[in-house]
C-alpha positions as a Markdown table, in Angstrom:
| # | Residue | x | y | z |
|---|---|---|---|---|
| 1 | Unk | 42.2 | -42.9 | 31.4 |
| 2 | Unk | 39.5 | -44.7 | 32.5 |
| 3 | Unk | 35.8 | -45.3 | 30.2 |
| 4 | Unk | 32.3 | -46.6 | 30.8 |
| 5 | Unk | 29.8 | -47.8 | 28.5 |
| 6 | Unk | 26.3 | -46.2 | 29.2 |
| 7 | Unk | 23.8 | -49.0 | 28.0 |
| 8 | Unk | 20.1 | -47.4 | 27.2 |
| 9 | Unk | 17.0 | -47.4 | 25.8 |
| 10 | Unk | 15.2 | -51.2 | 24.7 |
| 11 | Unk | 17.3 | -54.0 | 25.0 |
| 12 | Unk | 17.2 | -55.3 | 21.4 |
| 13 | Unk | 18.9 | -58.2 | 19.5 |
| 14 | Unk | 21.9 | -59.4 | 21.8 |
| 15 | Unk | 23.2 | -61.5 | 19.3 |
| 16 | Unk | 26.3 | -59.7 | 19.0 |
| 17 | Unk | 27.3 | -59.3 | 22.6 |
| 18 | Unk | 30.7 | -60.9 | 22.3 |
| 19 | Unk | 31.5 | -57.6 | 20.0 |
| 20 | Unk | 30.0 | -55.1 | 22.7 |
| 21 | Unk | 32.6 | -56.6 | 25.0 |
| 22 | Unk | 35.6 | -57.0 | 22.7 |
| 23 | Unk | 35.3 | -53.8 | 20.8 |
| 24 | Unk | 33.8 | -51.3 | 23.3 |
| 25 | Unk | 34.2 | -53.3 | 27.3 |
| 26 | Unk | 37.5 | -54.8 | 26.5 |
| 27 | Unk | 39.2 | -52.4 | 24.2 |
| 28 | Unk | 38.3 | -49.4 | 26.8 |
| 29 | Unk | 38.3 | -51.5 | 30.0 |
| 30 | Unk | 35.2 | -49.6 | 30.1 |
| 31 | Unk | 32.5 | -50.6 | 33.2 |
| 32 | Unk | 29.0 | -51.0 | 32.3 |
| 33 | Unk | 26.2 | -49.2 | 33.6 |
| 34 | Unk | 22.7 | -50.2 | 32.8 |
| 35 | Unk | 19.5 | -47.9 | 32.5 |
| 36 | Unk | 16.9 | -49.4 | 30.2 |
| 37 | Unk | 13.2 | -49.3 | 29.4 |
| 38 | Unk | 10.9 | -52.7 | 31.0 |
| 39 | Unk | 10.2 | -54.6 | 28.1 |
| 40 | Unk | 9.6 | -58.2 | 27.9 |
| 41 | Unk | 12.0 | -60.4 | 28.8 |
| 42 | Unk | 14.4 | -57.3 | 30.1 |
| 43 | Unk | 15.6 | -58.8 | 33.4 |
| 44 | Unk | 16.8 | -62.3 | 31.6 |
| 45 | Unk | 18.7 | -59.9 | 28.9 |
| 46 | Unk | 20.4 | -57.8 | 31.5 |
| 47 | Unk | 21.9 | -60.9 | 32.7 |
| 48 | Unk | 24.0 | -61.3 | 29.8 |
| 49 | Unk | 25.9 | -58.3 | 30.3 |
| 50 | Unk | 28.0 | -60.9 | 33.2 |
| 51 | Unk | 30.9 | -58.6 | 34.0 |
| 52 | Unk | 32.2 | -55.2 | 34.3 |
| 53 | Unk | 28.7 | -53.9 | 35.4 |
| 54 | Unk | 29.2 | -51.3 | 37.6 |
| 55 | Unk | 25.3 | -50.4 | 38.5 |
| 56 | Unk | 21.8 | -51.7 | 36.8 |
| 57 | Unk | 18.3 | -50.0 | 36.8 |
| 58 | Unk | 14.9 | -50.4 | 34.8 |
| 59 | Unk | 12.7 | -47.8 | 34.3 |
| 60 | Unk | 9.2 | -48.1 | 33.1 |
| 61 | Unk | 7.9 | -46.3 | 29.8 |
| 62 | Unk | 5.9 | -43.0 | 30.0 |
| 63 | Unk | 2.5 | -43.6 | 29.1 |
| 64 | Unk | 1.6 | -40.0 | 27.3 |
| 65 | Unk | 5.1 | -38.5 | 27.9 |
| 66 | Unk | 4.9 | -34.7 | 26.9 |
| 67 | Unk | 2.6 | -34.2 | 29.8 |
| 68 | Unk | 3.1 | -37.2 | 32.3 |
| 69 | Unk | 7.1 | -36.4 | 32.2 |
| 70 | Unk | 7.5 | -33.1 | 30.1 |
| 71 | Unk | 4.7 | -31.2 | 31.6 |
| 72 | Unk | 4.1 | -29.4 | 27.9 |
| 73 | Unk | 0.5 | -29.9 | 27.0 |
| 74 | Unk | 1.4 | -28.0 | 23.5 |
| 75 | Unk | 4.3 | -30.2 | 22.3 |
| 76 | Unk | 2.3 | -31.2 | 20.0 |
| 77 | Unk | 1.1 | -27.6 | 18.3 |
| 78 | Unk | 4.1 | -26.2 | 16.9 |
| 79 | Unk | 4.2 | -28.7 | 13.8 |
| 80 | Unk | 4.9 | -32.3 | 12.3 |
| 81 | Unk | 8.1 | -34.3 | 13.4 |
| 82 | Unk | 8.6 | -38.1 | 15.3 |
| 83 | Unk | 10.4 | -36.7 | 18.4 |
| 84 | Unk | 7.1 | -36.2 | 19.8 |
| 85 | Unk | 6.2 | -39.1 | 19.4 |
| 86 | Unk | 5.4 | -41.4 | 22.6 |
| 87 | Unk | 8.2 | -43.9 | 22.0 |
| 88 | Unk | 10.6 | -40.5 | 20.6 |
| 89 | Unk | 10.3 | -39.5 | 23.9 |
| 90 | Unk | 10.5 | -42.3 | 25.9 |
| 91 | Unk | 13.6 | -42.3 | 23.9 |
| 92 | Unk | 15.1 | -39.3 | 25.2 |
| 93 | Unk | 13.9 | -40.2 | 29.2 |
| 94 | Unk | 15.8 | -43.0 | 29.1 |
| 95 | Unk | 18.7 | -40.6 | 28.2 |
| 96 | Unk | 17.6 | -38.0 | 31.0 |
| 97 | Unk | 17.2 | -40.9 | 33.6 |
| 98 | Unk | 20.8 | -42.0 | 32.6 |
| 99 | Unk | 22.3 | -39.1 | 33.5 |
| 100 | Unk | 20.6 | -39.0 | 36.6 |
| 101 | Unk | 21.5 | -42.4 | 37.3 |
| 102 | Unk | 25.8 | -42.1 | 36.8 |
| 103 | Unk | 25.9 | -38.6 | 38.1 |
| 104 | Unk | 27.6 | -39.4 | 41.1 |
| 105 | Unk | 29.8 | -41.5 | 39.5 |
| 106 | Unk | 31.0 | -39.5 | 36.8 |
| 107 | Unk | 34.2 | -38.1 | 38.5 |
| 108 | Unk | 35.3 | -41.7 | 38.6 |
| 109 | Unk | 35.8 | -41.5 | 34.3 |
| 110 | Unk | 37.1 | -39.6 | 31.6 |
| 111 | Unk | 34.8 | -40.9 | 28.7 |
| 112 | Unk | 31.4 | -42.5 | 28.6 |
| 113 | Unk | 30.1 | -44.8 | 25.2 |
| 114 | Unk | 27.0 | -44.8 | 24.3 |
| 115 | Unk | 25.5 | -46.9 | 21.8 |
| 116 | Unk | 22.1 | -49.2 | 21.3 |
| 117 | Unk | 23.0 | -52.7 | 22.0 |
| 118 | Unk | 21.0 | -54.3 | 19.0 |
| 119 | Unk | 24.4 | -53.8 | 16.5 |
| 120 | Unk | 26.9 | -55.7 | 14.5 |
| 121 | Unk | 30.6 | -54.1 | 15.7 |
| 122 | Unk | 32.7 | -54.9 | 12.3 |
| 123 | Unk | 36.2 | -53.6 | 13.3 |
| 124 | Unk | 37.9 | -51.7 | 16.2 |
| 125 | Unk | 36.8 | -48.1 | 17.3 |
| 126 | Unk | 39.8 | -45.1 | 17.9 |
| 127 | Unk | 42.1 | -46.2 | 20.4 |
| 128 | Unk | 42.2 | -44.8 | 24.1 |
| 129 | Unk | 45.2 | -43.4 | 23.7 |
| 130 | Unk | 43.8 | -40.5 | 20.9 |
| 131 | Unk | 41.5 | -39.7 | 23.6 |
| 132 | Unk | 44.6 | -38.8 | 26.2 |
| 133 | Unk | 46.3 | -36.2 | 23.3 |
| 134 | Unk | 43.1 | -34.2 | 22.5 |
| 135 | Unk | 40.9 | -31.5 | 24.9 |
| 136 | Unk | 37.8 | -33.0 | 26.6 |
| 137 | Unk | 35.2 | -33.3 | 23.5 |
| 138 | Unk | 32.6 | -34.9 | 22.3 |
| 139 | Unk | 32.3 | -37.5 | 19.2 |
| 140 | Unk | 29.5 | -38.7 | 17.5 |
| 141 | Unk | 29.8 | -40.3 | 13.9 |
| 142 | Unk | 29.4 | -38.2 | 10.7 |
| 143 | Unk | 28.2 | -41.5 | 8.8 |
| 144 | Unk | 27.4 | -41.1 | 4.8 |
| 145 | Unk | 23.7 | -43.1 | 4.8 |
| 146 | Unk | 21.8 | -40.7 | 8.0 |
| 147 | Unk | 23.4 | -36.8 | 6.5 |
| 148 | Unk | 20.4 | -36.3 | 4.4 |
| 149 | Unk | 18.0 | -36.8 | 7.7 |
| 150 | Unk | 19.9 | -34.9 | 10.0 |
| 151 | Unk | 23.0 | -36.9 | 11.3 |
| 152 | Unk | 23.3 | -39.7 | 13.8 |
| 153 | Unk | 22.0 | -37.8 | 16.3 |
| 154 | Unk | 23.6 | -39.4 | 19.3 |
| 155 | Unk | 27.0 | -38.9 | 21.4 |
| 156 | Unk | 29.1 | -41.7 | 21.3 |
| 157 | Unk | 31.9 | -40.7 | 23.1 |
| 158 | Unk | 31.6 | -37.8 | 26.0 |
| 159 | Unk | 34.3 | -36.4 | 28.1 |
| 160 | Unk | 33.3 | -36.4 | 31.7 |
| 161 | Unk | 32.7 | -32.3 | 31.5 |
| 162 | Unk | 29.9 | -32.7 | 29.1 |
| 163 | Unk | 28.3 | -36.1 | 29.7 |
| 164 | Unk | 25.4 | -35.4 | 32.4 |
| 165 | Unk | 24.9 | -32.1 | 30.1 |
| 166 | Unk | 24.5 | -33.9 | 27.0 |
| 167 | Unk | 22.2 | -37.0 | 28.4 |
| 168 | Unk | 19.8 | -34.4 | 30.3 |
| 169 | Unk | 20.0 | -31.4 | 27.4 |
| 170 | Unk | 16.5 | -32.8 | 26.1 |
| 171 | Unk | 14.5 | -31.9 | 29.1 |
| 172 | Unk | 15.1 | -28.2 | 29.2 |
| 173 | Unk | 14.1 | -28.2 | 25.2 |
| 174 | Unk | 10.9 | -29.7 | 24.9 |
| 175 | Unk | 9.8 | -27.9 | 27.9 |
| 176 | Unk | 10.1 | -24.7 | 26.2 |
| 177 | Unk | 8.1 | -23.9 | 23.8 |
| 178 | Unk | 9.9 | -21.0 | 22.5 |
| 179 | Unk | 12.8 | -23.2 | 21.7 |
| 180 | Unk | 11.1 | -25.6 | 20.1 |
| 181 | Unk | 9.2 | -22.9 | 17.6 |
| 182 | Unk | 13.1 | -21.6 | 16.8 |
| 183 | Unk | 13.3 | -25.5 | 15.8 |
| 184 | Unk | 11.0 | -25.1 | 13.4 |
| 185 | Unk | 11.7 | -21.4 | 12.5 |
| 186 | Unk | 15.7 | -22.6 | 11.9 |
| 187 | Unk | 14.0 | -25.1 | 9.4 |
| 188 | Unk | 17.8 | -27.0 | 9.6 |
| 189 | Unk | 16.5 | -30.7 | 8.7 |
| 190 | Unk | 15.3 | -32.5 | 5.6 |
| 191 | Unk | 12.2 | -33.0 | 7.8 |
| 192 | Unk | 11.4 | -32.6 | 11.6 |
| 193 | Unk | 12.8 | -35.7 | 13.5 |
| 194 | Unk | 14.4 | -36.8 | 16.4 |
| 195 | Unk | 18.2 | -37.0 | 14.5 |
| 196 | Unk | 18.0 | -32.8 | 13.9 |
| 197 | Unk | 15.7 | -32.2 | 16.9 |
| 198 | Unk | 18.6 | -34.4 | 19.2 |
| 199 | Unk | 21.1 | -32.0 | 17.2 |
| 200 | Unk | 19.1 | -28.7 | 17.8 |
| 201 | Unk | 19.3 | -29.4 | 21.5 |
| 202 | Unk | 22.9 | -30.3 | 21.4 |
| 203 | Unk | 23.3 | -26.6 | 19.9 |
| 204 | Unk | 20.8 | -24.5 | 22.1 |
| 205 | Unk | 22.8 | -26.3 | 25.1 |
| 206 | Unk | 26.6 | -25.3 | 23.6 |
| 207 | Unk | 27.6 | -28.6 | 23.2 |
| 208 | Unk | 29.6 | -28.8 | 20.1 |
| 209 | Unk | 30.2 | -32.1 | 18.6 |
| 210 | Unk | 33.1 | -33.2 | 16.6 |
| 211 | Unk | 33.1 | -36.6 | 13.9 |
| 212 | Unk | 33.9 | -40.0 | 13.6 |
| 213 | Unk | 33.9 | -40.1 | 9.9 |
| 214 | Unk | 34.0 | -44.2 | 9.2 |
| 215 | Unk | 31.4 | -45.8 | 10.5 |
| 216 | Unk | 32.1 | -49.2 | 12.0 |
| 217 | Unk | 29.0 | -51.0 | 12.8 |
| 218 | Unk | 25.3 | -51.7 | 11.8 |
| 219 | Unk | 21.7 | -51.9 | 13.4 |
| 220 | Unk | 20.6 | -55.6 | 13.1 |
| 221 | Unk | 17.9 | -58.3 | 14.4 |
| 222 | Unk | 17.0 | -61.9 | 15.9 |
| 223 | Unk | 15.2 | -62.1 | 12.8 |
| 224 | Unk | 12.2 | -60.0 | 10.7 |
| 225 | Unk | 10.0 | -60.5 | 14.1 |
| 226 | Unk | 12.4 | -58.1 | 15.8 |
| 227 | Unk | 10.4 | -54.7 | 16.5 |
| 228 | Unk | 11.6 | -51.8 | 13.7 |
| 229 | Unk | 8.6 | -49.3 | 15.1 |
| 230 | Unk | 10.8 | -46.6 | 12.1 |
| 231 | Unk | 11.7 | -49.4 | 9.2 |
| 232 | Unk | 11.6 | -53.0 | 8.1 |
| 233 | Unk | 14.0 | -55.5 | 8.8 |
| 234 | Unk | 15.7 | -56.8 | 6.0 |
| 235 | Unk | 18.3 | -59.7 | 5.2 |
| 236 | Unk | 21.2 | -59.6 | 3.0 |
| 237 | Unk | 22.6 | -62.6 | 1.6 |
| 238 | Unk | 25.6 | -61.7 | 0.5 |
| 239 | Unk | 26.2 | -61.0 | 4.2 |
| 240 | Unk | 24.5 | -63.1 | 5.9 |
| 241 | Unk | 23.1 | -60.7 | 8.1 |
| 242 | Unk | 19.8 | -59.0 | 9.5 |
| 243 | Unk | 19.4 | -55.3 | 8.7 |
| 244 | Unk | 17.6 | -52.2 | 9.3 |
| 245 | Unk | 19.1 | -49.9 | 6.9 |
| 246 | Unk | 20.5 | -50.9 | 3.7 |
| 247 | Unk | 22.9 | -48.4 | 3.0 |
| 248 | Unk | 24.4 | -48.5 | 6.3 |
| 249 | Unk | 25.3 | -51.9 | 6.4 |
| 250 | Unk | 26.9 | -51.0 | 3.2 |
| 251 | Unk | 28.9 | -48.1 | 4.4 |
| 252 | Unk | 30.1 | -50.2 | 7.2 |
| 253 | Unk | 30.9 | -53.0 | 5.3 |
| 254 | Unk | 32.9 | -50.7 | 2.6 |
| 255 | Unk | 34.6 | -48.9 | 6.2 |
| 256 | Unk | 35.1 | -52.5 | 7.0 |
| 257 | Unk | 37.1 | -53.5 | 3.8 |
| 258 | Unk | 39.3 | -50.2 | 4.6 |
| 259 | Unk | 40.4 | -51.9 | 7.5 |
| 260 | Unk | 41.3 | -55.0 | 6.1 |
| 261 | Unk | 43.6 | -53.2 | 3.7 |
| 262 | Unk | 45.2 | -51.7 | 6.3 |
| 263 | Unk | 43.7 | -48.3 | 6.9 |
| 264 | Unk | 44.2 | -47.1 | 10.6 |
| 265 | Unk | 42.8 | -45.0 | 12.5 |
| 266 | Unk | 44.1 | -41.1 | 12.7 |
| 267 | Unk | 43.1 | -37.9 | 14.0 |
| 268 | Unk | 43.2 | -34.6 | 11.8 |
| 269 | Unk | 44.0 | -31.4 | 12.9 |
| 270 | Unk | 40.4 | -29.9 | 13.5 |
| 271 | Unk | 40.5 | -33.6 | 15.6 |
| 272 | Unk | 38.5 | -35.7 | 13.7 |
| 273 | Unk | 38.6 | -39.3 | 13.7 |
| 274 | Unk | 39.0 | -40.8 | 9.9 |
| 275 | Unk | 40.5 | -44.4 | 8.5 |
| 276 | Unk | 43.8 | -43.5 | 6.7 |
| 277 | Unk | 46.3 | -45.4 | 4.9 |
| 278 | Unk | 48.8 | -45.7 | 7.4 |
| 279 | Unk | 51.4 | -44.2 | 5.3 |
| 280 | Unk | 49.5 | -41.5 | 3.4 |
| 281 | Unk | 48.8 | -38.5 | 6.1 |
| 282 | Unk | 50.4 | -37.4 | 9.5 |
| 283 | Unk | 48.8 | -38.7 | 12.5 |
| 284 | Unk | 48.1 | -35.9 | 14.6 |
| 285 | Unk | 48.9 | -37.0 | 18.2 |
């Protein structure tokens, strides 16, 4: 079974790049394909990623996105909500552009990652081999600290059936403006953002998504310079750590101290992922 790690979006905070290739690049012998947004200092970053990449490409930001890429001159008319935002949907370009960019290459895998690159990996993800025992699916995490704002909204792990699906699902959505008032008719979010808008288009596309339920890392930063455009950057001393948001460094932490008291990973029978004493439930595999 062979993986690949999809890197996206800005490349923030590489401080923890000896994680990225231990727990994801390592533990999957997963190549690395690169698809990122010019920023500052981008080329010199890339260059840390010094093995396992497969295929690199920057792409320059959209200035004034929902007509210069979109085409929709009345994104902006159907009500409130950050995915329409500039960056928000520079955000899910980078995604689109992805897609285009591996999809030759996705017969060559089973399962693509994908995750930002400015986090602090605490402890080991599910192991390849769950992946071999299950149908091809789709995981993202059901983490405790983002429910109330819509989920995570983000595949983590895609099976090679769904993957150029899923990364280019965006585009036919905010094109259409009768999809995007059914967004706002649903009313399914705490408030309009890009977490229940990236989950609306998962649906509208049929791409069901099944859990991670123990989170396992946290967003973090050089230092409080690092750009937050959503929230502050923080530090905890008890830690030692920069953070973005406080009660997901907690959660991971607390998933974290599972681990160390030897919970394991396990799949349930509606295949889940979950942390589990090893002795306590059956290990569907």
């Amino acid at each position: 079974m062979k993986f690949a790690f999809l890197v996206c979006f800005e490349l923030r905070c590489l401080k923890h790049i000896d994680k990225i290739y231990k727990y994801i690049v390592d533990y999957y012998d997963a190549d690395i394909f690169i698809c990122v947004q010019e920023t500052p200092g981008v080329k010199k970053k890339i260059k840390l990623f010094n093995r396992k990449v497969k295929k690199k490409k920057i792409i320059k930001k959209t200035d004034n996105a929902k007509i210069n890429y979109f085409q929709n001159e009345k994104l902006d008319t159907h009500g409130e909500g950050n995915f329409k935002t500039n960056p928000i949907l520079n955000f899910y370009i980078n995604l689109i552009e992805m897609g285009e960019f591996i999809k030759e290459d996705i017969e060559n895998y089973d399962y693509f990652v994908t995750l930002r690159t400015d986090i602090d990996i605490l402890f080991q993800f599910p192991p390849k081999k769950f992946f071999k025992n299950i149908p091809p699916s789709i995981y993202t995490f059901d983490a405790n600290y983002c429910r109330k704002w819509g989920g995570f909204g983000l595949n983590v792990f895609t099976h090679k059936n769904y993957i150029y699906k899923i990364l280019t699902c965006y585009k036919n959505v905010l094109q259409n403006n009768e999809l995007i008032k059914k967004y706002y008719i649903e009313k399914k979010f705490w408030r309009p953002n890009q977490e229940s808008f990236s989950n609306y288009c998962f649906k509208v596309n049929d791409l069901k998504i099944n859990d991670i339920k123990n989170l396992n890392f946290y967003i973090t930063a050089d230092d409080f310079n690092t750009l937050s455009p959503r929230s502050k950057i923080c530090y905890s001393k008890r830690y030692g750590t920069y953070y973005k948001y406080a009660e997901q460094l907690q959660e991971s932490q607390s998933n974290y101290n599972l681990v160390k008291n030897k919970f394991v990973w396990k799949i349930s029978k509606d295949l889940h992922f979950y942390l589990s004493k090893e002795h306590m439930e059956e290990n569907v595999e």
